[in-house]
C-alpha positions in Angstrom: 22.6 -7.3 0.4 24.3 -8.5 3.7 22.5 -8.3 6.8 25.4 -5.3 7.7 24.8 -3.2 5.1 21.1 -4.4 5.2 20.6 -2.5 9.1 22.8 0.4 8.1 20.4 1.1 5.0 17.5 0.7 7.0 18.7 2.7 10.3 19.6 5.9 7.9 16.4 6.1 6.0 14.4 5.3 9.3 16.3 7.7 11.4 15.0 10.3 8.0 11.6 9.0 8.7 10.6 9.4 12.1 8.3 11.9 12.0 6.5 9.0 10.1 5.4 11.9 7.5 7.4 11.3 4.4 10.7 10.0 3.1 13.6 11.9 3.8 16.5 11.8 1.1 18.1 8.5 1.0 20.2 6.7 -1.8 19.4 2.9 -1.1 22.4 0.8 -2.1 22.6 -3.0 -1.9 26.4 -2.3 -0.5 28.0 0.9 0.8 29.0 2.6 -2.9 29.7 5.8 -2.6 29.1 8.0 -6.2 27.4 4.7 -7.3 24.0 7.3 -8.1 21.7 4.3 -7.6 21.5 1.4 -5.9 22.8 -2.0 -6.7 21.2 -5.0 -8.2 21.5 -7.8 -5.5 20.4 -10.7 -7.2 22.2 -11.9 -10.0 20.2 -12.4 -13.3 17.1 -10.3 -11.4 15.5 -7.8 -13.5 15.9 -5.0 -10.2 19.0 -3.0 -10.7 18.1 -1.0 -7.4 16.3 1.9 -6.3 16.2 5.5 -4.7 14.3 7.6 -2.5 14.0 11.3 -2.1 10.8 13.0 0.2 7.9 11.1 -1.7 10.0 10.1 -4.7 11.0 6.7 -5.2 12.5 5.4 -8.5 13.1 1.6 -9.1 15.4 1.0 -11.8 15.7 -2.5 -14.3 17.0 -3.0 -17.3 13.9 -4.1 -19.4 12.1 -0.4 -19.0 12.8 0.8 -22.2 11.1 4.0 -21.2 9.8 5.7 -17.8 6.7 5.0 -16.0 5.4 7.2 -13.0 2.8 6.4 -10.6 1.3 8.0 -8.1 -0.1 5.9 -5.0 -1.7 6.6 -1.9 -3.3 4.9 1.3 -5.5 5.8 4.1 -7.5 8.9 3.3 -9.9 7.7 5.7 -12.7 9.5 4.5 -15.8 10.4 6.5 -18.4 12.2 4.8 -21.9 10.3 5.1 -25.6 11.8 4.4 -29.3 10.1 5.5 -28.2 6.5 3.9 -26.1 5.9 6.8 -28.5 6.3 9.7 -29.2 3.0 9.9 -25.7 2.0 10.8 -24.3 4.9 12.9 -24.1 2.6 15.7 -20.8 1.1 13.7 -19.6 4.1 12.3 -19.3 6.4 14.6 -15.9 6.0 16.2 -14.1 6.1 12.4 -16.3 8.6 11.5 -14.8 11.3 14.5 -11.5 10.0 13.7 -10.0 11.9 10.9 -12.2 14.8 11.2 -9.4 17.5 11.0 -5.6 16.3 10.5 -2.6 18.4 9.7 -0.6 18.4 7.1 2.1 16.3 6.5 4.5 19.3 4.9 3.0 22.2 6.5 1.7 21.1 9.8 -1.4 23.6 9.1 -4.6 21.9 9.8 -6.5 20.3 6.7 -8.8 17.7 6.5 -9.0 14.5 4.2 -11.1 15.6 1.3 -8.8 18.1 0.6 -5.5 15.9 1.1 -7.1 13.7 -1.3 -7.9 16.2 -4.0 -4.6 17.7 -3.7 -2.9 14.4 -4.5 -5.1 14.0 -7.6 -3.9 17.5 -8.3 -0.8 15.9 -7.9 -1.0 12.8 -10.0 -2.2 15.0 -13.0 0.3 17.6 -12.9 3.3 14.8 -13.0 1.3 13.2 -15.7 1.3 10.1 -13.9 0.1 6.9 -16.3 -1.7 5.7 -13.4 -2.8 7.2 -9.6 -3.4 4.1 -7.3 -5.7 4.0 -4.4 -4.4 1.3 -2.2 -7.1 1.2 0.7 -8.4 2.8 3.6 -9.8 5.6 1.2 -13.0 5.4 3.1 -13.4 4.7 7.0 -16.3 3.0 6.7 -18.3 2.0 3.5 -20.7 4.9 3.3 -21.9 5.4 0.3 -21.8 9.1 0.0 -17.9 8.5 0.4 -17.6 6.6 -2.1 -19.5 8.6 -4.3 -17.8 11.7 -3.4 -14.5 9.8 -4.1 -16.0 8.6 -7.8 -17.3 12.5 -8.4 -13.6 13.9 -8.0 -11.5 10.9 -10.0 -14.1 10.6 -13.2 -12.6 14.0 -14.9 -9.0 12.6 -13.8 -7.1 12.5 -16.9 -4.9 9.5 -15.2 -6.1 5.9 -15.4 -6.8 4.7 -11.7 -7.2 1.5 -9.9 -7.9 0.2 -6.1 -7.8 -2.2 -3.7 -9.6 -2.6 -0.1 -7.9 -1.8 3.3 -9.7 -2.9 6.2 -12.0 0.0 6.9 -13.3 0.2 3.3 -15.1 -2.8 4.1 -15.8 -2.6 8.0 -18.6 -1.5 10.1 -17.2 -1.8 13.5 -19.2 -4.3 15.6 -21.6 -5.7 12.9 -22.0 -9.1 13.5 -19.5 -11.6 10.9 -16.2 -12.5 10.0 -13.4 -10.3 8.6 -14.3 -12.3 5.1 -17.7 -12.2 5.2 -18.0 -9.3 5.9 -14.9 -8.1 3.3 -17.5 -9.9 0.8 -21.1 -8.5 1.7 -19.8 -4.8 1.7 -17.4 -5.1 -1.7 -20.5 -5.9 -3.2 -22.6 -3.6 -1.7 -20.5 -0.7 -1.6 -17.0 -0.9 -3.2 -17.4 -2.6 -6.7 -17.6 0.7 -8.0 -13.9 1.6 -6.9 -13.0 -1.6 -9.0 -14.3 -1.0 -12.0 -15.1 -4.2 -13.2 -11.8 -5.8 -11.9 -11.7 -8.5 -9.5 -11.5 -6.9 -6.0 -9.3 -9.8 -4.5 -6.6 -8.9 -7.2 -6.5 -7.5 -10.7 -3.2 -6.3 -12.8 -2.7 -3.2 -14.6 -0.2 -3.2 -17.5 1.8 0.5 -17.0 4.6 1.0 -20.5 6.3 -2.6 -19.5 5.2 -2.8 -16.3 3.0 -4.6 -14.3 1.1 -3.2 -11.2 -0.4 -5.8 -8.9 -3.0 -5.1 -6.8 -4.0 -7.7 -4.5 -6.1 -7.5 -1.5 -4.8 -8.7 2.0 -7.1 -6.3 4.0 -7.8 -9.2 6.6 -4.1 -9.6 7.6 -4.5 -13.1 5.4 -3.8 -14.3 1.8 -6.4 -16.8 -0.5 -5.4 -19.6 -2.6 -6.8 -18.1 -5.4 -4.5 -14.6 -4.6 -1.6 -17.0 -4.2 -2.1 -18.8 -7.9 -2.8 -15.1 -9.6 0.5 -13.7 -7.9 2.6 -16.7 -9.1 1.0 -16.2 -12.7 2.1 -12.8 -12.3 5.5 -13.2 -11.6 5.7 -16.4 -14.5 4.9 -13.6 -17.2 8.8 -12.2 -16.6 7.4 -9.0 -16.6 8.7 -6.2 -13.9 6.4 -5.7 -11.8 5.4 -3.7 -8.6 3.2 -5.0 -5.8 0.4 -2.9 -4.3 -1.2 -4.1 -0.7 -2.9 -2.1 1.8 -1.1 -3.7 4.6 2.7 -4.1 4.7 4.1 -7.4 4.2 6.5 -8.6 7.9 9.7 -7.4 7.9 12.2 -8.7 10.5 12.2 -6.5 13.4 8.6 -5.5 13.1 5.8 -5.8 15.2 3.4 -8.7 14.9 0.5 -5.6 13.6 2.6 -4.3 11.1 2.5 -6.6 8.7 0.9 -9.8 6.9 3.0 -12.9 7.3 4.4 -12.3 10.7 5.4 -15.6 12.6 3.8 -15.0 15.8 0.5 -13.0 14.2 -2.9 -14.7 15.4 -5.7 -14.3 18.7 -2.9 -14.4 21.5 -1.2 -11.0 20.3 -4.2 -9.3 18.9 -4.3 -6.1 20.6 -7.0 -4.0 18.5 -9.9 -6.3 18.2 -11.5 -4.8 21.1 -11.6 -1.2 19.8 -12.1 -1.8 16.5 -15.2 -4.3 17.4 -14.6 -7.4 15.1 -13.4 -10.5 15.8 -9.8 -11.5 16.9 -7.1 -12.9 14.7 -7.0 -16.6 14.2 -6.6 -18.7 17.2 -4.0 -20.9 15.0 -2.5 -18.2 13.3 -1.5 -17.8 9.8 -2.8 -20.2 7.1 0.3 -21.7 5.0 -1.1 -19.9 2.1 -0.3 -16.6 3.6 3.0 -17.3 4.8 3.7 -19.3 1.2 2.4 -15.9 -0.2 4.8 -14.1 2.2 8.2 -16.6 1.0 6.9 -15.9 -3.1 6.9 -12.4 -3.1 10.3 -11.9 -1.5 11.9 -14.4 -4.1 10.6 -12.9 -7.2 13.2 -12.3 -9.7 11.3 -9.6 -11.5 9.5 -7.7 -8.3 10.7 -4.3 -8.0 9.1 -3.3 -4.9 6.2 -4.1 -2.6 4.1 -0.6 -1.3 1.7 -0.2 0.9 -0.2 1.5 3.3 -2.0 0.4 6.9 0.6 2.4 9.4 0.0 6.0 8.8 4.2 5.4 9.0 6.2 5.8 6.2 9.1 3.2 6.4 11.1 1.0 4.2 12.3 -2.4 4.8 14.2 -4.3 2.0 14.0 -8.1 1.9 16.1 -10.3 -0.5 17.3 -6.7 -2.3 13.5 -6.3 -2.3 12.4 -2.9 -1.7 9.0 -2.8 1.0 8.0 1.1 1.1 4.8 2.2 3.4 3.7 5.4 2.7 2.5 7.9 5.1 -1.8 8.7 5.8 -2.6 10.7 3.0 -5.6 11.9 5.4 -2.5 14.3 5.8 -1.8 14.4 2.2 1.5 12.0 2.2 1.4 10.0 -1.1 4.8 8.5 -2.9 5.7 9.6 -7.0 7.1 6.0 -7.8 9.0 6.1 -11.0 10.2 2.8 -13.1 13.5 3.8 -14.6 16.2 2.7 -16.9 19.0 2.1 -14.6 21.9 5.4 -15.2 24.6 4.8 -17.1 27.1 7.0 -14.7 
């Protein structure tokens, strides 16, 4: 896609999108096609042969899906609900616990509440018959573990396999004493392993009818080694595959807190660490892992699209024909229907 046709795309489906609720209706194209019905491959030999958005719908489209696969993904329920257990660490919960008491509703506008925005869209994920509903961080605001049982309580009759990965308040107690990855560590352990099933919670993959879903976990802004070699193994297997991350991946044009690989991220422009009570960026800014991590993902011949969560925004950015999509709080019920589709033959 040239960089023209690149900032019209992205102005049109941003100018759809400003509420920051949900996707507006938007036909993606790599170059201004008009009838085309689907976006155009921009790589030559890539396995992506474009992709479309309408509301919360998104369909990506290659060549080797020999038959459809829906998901159903959402971010940042930012659950609150906590009992007696939690007593002992009300002094870091309490701001995230106020936060998303009562939200309203990202179609209606009515007041609801997160518990119900979440059991709505695993309402949702049922009734499309999804193969897979994916929780992609920020479910909780802080690890409580009547959360996370609550959460456990309403997927276990789910009819829908289901996977997760961390965002940063699944893990965080605001002002308890550590780093982002020790911390990250102590409290997957303590609290989130059961939201992983087994998997690895720095990454895992899910095999979905001939695609691959990647989860992989950059909830402290940075990437591991080890998260580096598994996504590269990934992407060796040919397979198509779709990239889940809580927190968006920098685009050109964004700011240094939107997303994971941004040049100029580290301590001088870290504006939240204050409020949220944990420790500023890196003074030296990102490793090279992270920004390798960053260059890998947006030259993968067989990645369909990177989504995540992180802004309560929903946006898209598209890098190297590479579709980023954030999806809006689902706190407010927003949520995206991704479907991995043949490409038309009209």
């Amino acid at each position: 896609m040239n960089s023209s046709a690149h900032n019209m795309t992205r102005r049109r489906l941003l100018q759809t999108a400003a509420a920051g609720s949900f996707l507006g209706p938007a036909l993606i194209q790599g170059a201004e096609a008009p009838g085309s019905g689907f976006a155009a491959a921009s790589t030559s030999g890539s396995l992506r042969a474009g992709f479309a958005i309408d509301d919360v719908r998104v369909r990506l489209y290659s060549p080797q899906v020999t038959e459809p696969v829906k998901l159903v993904m959402l971010a940042d329920t930012h659950l609150f609900r906590d009992d007696e257990r939690g007593a002992p660490f009300r002094e870091y919960s309490g701001r995230m616990a106020k936060a998303y008491n009562q939200t309203k509703h990202f179609r209606t506008l009515q007041p609801t509440q997160p518990e119900a925005c979440f059991e709505e869209t695993i309402q949702t994920a049922q009734k499309e018959h999804a193969a897979a509903a994916l929780l992609v961080g920020d479910i909780v605001s802080f690890p409580s573990e009547a959360a996370i049982e609550w959460v456990q309580s309403r997927l276990a009759p789910l009819n829908v396999p289901w996977r997760y990965t961390a965002g940063n308040h699944d893990w965080h107690y605001e002002g308890l004493p550590g780093t982002s990855a020790d911390l990250r560590k102590e409290w997957s352990e303590k609290r989130l392993l059961p939201l992983h099933q087994g998997a690895n919670p720095l990454m895992s993959a899910l095999d979905v009818g001939g695609v691959r879903v990647v989860m992989l976990d950059n909830s402290t802004y940075e990437i591991l080694p080890e998260q580096l070699a598994f996504f590269k193994a990934q992407v060796a297997t040919g397979k198509p595959l779709v990239l889940m991350v809580h927190i968006p991946l920098y685009a050109p044009g964004r700011p240094v807190g939107f997303g994971c690989g941004h040049p100029a991220w580290g301590a001088k422009v870290d504006k939240g660490f204050t409020i949220e009570r944990r420790p500023p960026w890196r003074q030296e800014g990102h490793t090279a892992v992270t920004l390798e991590f960053h260059r890998e993902v947006f030259a993968a011949p067989n990645l369909l699209g990177v989504f995540a969560g992180h802004t309560h925004k929903a946006s898209l950015d598209v890098l190297h024909g590479i579709p980023q999509i954030v999806a809006g709080a689902n706190a407010t019920g927003a949520h995206l229907i991704i479907e991995v589709l043949y490409p038309p033959t009209v």
